[in-house]
C-alpha positions in Angstrom: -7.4 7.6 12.3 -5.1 6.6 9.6 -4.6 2.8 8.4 -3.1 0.7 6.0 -5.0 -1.2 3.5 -5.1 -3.7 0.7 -7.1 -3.7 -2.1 -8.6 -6.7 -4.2 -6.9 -8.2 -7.0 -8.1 -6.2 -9.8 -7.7 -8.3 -13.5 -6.0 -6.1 -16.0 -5.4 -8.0 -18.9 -2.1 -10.2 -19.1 -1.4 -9.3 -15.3 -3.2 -9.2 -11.8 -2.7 -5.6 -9.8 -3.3 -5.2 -6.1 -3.0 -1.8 -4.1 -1.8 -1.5 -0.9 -2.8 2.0 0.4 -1.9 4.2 3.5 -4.7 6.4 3.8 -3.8 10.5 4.5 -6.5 11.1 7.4 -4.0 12.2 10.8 -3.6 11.1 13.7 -4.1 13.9 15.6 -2.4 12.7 19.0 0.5 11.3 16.7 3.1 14.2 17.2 6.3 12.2 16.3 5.3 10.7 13.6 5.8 7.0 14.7 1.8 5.8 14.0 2.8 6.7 10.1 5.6 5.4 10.3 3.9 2.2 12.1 1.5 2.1 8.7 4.4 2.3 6.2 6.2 -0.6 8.2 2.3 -2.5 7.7 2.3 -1.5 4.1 5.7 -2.8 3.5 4.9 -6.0 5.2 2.2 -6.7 2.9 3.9 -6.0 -0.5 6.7 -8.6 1.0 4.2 -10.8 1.2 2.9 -10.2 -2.2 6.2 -10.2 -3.7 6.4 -13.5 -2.1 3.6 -14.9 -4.2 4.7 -13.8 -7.5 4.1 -10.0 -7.3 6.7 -7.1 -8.5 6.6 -4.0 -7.2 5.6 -1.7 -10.0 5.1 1.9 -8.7 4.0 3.6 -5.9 3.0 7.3 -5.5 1.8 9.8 -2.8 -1.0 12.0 -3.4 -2.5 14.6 -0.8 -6.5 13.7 -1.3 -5.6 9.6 -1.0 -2.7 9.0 0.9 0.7 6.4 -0.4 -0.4 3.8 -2.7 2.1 0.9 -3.7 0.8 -0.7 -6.9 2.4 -4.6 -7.2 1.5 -6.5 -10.7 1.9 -10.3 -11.2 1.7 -12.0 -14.8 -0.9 -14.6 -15.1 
């Protein structure tokens, strides 16, 4: 079953990064779509709320073996 899920804060350098992921495993009884859809309405509830504490959205990406990752970056 597919999920949504946020990473730690991971120090790189001058910034913080956090992931917010949406993994690719399917839901096989989802036919229409809407439990995905469900997950990328989770994921972008959590990057609001990171945006909220000083994050910026700096790149997300979709990759077959992972799933969609949104990458957020805040300065220290």
């Amino acid at each position: 079953m597919s999920g949504t899920s946020v990473g730690k804060a991971t120090d790189k350098g001058d910034f913080l990064e956090e992931k917010i992921t949406i993994d690719n495993i399917p839901d096989i009884g989802d036919k229409t779509g809407e439990i995905f859809l469900a997950n990328l309405a989770g994921a972008i509830t959590e990057c609001k709320k990171l945006i909220a504490d000083g994050y910026r959205l700096t790149d997300f990406w979709i990759n077959h073996d992972i799933g969609v990752q949104f990458v957020l970056k805040k300065k220290k």
